[in-house]
C-alpha distance (Angstrom), angle and dihedral (degrees) to the residues before:
residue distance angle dihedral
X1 . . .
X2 3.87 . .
X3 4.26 129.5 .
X4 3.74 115.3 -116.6
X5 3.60 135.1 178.2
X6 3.48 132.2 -148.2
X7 3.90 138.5 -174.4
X8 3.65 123.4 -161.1
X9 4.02 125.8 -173.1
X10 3.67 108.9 -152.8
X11 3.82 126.2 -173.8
X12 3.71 128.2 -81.8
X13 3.23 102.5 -142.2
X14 3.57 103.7 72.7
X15 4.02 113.6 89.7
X16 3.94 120.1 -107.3
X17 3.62 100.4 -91.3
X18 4.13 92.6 39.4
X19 4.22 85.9 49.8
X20 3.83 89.1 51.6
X21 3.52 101.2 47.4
X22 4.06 91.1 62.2
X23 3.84 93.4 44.5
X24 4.18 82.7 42.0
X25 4.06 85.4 59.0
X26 3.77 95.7 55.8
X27 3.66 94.3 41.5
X28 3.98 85.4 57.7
X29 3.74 92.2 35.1
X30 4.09 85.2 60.1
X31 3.62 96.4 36.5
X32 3.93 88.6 55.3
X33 4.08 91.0 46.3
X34 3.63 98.4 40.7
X35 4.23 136.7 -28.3
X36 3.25 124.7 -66.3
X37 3.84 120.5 -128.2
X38 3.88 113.2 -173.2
X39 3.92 127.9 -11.0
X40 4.03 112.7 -159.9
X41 3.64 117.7 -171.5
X42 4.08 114.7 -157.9
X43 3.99 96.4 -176.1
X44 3.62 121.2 -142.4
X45 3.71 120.2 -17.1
X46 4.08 125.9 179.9
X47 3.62 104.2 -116.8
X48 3.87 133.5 -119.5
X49 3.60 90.1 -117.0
X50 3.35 138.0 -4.8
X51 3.97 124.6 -87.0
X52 3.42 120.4 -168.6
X53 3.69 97.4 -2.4
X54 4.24 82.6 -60.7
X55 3.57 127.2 121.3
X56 3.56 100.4 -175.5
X57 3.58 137.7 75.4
X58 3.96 148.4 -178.3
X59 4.06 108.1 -143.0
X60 3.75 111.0 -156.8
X61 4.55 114.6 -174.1
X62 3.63 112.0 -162.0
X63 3.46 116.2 179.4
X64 3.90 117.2 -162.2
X65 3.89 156.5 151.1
X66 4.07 125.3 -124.9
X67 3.59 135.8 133.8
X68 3.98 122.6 -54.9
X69 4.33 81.0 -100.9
X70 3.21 115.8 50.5
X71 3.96 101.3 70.4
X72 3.87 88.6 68.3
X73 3.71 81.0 55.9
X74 4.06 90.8 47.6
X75 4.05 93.7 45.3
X76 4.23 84.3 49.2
X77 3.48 95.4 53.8
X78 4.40 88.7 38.2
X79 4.23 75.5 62.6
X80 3.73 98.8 53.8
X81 3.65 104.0 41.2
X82 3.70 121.3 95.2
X83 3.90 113.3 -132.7
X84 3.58 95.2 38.7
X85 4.11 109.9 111.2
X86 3.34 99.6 168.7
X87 4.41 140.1 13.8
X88 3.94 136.3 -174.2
X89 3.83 125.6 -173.5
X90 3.74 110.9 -178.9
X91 4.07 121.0 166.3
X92 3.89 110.3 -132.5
X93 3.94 114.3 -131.8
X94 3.86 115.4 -111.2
């Protein structure tokens, strides 16, 4: 098992309870791959530069431990999900 943390940037313009059901699906995703260790939720935040013609963005940290494989896995799905404008997976020293 190793600790990760990851940051996504989802879009704005989805309403509250739309915006939490897609970070809601990761947080299950990792909970069902591994544990999850802390979740911290910045809110909205204006953007360095625009992505997708949006200047806005919801930042989401989770912080947790899996298996060496499964945040390939996590980065795929990141790709194919629609509302997700940005991802990071980095894996934190021991």
């Amino acid at each position: 098992m190793a600790k990760y943390e990851t940051m996504m940037v989802t879009t704005a313009n989805l309403d509250e309870e739309a915006s939490a059901a897609l970070i809601n699906k990761f947080k299950n995703l990792i909970a069902a791959n591994g544990t999850i260790d802390s979740v911290d939720d910045w809110g909205k935040k204006r953007l360095a530069y625009p992505i997708n013609d949006e200047t806005e963005g919801v930042y989401t940290v989770i912080k947790f431990t899996s298996e060496p494989d499964f945040p390939a896995e996590l980065d795929r799905v990141y790709k194919i999900t629609e509302g997700v404008l940005r991802s990071m997976i980095i894996a934190e020293e021991e």
